[in-house]
DRENLO-313568 format. One record per residue: x, y, z of N, C-alpha, C in turn; residue in three letters. Coordinates in steps of 0.05 Angstrom, whole numbers, plus 32768, in hexadecimal, padded with zeros to 4 digits. Layout:
XYZXYZXYZAla;...
This chain:
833F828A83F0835282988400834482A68416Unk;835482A8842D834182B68442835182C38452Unk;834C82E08451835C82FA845A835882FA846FUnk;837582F6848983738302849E8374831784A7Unk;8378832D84A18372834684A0835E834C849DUnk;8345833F848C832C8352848B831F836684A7Unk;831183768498830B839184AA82F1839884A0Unk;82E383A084B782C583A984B282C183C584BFUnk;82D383DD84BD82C883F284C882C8840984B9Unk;82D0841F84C282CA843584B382D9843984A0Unk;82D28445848A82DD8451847082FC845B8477Unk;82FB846F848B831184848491832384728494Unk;8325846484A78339845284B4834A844B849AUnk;833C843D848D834484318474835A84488464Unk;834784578460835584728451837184798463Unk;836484858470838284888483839384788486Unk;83978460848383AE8456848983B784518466Unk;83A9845F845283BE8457843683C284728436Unk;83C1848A844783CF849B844783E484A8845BUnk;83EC8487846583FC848C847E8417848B8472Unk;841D84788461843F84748452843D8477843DUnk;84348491842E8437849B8415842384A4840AUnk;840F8491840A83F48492840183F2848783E0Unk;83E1848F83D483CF848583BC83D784A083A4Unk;83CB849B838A83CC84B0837583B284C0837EUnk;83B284D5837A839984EB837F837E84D7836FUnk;838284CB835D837084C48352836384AB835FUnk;837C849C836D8365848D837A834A84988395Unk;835B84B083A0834984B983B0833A84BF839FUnk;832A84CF838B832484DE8386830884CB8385Unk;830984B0837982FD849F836582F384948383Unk;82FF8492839D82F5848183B482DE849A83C3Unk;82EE84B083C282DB84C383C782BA84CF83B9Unk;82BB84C0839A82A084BE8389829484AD8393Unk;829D849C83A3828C847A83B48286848583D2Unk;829B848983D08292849983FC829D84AA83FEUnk;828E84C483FE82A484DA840882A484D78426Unk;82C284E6842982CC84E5844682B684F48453Unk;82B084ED847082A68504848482B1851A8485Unk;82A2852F848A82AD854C849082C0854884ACUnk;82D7855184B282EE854A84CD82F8853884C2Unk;82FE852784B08311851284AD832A851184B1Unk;8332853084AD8350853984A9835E853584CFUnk;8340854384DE8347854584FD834D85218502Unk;8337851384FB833484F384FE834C84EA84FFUnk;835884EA84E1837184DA84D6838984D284EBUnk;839184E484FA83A884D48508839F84C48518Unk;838C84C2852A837384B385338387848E852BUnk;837684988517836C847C85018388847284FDUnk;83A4847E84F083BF847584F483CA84738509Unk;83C38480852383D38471853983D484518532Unk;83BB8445853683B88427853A83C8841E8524Unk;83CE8425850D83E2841F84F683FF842584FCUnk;8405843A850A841A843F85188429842C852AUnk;84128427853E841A8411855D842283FB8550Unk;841383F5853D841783D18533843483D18525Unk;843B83E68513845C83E98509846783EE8529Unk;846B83FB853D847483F68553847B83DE8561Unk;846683D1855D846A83B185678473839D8552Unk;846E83A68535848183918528849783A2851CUnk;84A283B0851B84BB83BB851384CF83D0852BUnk;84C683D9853984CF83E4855384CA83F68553Unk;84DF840D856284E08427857584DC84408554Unk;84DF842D853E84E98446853284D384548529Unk;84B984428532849B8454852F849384678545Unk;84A78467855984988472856C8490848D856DUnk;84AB8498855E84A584B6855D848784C58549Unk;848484A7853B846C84B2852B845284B4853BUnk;845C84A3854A843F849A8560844184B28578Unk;844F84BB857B845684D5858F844A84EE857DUnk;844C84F38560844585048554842985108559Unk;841684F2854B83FF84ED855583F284F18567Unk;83FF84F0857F83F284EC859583EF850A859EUnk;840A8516859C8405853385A483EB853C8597Unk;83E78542858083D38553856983B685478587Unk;83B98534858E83A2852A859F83A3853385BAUnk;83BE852C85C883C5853B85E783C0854885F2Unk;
């Protein structure tokens, strides 16, 4: 089988976007965080990292992400 989606970059990215629509049980962080802890600023990072998770629901489902993507962008603006 051969994943089109594969990804080769940073940890955060990753993280951040399974804590964009709900997220995980504490325990899975907890157990990912004994393997790599996050960088110190991750918290500042994170919307960063979900815009691009954001845009792509924008372009395949519509307008109704936009306001999330306006959220984001301010904290940055």
């Amino acid at each position: 089988m051969i994943d089109p989606a594969v990804f080769y970059g940073h940890s955060e990215f990753e993280i951040a976007f399974t804590e964009l629509f709900g997220g995980f049980p504490p325990s899975f962080y907890s157990a990912y965080q004994e393997i790599l802890p996050l960088s110190d600023g991750y918290q500042d990072r994170k919307g960063l990292y979900q815009l691009f998770y954001l845009l792509v629901h924008v372009n395949l489902f519509g307008s109704s992400y936009v306001p999330s993507v306006k959220r984001v962008l301010e904290k940055y603006v």
